[in-house]
C-alpha positions as CSV (number, residue, x, y, z in Angstrom):
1,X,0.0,0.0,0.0
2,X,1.1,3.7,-1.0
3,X,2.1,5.4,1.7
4,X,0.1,8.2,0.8
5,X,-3.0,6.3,0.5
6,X,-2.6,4.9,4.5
7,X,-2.6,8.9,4.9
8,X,-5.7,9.7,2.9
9,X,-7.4,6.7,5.0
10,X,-7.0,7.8,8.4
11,X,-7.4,11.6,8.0
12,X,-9.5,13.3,10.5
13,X,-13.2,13.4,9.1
14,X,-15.8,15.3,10.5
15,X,-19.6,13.7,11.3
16,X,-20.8,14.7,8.3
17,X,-18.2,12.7,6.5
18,X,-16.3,16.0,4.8
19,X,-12.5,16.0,5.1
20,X,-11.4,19.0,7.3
21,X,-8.5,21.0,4.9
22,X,-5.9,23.0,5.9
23,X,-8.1,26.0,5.2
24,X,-10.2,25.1,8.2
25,X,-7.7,24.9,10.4
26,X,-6.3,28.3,9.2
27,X,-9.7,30.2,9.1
28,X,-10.4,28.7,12.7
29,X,-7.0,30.4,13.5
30,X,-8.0,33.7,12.6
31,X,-11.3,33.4,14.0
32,X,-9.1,32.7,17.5
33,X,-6.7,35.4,17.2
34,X,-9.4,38.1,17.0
35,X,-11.5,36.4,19.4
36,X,-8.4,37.2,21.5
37,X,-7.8,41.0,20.3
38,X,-11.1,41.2,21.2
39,X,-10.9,40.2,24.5
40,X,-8.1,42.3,25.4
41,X,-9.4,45.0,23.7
42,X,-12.8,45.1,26.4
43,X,-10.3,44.5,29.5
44,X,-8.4,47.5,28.6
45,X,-11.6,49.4,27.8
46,X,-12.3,48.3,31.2
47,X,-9.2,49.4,33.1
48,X,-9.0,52.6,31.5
49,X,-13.0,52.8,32.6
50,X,-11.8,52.2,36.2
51,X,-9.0,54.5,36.1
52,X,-11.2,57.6,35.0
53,X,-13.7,56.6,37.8
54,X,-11.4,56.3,40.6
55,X,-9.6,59.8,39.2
56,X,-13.4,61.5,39.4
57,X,-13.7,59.7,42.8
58,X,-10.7,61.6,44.0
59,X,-11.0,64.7,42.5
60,X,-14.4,65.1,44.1
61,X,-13.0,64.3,47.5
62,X,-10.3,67.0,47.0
63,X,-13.1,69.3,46.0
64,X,-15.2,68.4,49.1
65,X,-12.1,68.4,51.3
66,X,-11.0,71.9,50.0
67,X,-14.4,74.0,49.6
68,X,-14.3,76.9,51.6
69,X,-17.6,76.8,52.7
70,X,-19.1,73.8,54.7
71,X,-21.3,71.5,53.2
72,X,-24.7,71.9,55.2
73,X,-23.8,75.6,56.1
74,X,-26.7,77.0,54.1
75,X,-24.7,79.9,52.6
């Protein structure tokens, strides 16, 4: 038997019975890499998110902290 035809016979096959090709594998790898981007992309969005919220947070404290008139004064 031809070595290549022991290779055609025990390729992977899916249930359907198609033969998966390299351009499977390499769409599948793409699909994976921007999955990926993707995902870092939205935990960035979400630490600079945080950042600006916990900057505001201070900066209002600072501003409480510094007014020169008090809070429940009435003035």
């Amino acid at each position: 038997m031809d070595p290549a035809q022991v290779t055609d016979r025990y390729r992977p096959v899916c249930i359907i019975g198609h033969q998966r090709s390299p351009y499977v594998k390499e769409r599948r790898g793409r699909a994976v890499k921007k999955l990926l981007l993707v995902a870092l992309a939205a935990i960035g969005g979400l630490l600079v998110y945080r950042q600006i919220q916990a900057d505001r947070a201070e900066q209002d404290l600072w501003t409480e902290a510094t007014d020169s008139v008090p809070a429940g004064s009435g003035v």
